[in-house]
C-alpha positions in Angstrom: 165.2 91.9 -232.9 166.7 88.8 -234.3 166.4 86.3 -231.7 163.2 84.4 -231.5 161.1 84.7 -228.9 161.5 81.0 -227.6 165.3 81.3 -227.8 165.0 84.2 -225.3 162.4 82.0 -223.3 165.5 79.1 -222.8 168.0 82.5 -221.9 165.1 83.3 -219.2 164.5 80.1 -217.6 168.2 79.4 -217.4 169.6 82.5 -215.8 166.3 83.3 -213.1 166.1 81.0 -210.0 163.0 81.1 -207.9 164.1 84.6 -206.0 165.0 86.1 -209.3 163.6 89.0 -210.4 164.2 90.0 -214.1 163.1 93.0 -216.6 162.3 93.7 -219.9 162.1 97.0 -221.1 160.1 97.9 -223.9 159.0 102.0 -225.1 155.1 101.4 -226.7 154.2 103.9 -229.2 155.9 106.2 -230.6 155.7 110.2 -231.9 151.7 110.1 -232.1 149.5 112.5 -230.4 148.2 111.4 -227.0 144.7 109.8 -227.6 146.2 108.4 -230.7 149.3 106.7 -228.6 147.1 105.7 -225.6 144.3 103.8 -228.3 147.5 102.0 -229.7 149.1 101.1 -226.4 145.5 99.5 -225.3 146.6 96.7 -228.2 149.8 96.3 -225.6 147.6 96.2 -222.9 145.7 93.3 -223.9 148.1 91.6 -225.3 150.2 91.1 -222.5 147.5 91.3 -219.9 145.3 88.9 -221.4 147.3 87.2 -223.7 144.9 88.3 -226.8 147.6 87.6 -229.7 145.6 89.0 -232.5 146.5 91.9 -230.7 150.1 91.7 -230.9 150.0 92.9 -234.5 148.5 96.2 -233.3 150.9 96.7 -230.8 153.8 98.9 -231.7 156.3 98.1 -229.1 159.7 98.3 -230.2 160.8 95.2 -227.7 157.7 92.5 -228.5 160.5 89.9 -228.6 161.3 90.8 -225.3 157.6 91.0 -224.3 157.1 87.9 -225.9 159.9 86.2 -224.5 159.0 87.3 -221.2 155.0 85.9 -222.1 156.4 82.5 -223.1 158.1 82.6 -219.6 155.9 83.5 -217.4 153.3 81.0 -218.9 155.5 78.0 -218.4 155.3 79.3 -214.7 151.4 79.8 -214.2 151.9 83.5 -214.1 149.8 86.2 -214.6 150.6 90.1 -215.9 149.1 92.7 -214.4 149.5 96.7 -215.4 151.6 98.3 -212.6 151.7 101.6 -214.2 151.1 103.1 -217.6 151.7 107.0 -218.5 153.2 109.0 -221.8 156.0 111.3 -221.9 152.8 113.9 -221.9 153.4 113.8 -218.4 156.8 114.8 -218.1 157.0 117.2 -221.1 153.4 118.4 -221.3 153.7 118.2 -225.1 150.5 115.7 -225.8 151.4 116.1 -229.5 154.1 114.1 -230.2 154.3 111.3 -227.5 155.9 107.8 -226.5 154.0 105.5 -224.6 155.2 103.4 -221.4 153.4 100.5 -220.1 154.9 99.0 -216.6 154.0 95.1 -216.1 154.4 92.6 -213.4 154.0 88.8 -213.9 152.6 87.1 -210.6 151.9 83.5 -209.6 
């Protein structure tokens, strides 16, 4: 959390090559009930899909310096994000009461 997101921008650029592939990994909400968690992580969604900043302030992601690092990135490079996968932990546990989200994202030229 304290490094700024263009700092971690410079760390990307320097250490990926063309054939690089690299990841950030980020948990979205946290410990709210499903519909709750899945309204929240639709802030996520949109921010990192579409690049909707104002959105960014809704989204609870515990790594956004990561995300945005990773956003900074991949627009210096004319890519794109798109959703590869999202689920909760619902899915694994079946509790839909308390739940974290997970969004899975791929940037694309």
């Amino acid at each position: 959390g304290r490094v700024r997101a263009q700092e971690l921008k410079k760390l990307i650029e320097h250490f990926c090559k063309e054939d690089t592939l690299f990841v950030i990994s980020s948990d979205l909400s946290h410990y709210y009930d499903e519909q709750t968690a899945k309204r929240l992580d639709s802030h996520c969604h949109a921010w990192i899909l579409y690049g909707d900043k104002e959105q960014k302030g809704w989204c609870e992601a515990c790594g956004k310096k990561g995300i945005e690092g990773a956003l900074l990135y991949a627009k210096g490079k004319n890519m794109r994000a798109i959703l590869v996968h999202y689920s909760t932990s619902a899915k694994a546990s079946g509790d839909r009461s308390r739940v974290v989200g997970y969004g899975g994202y791929a940037f694309i030229s």
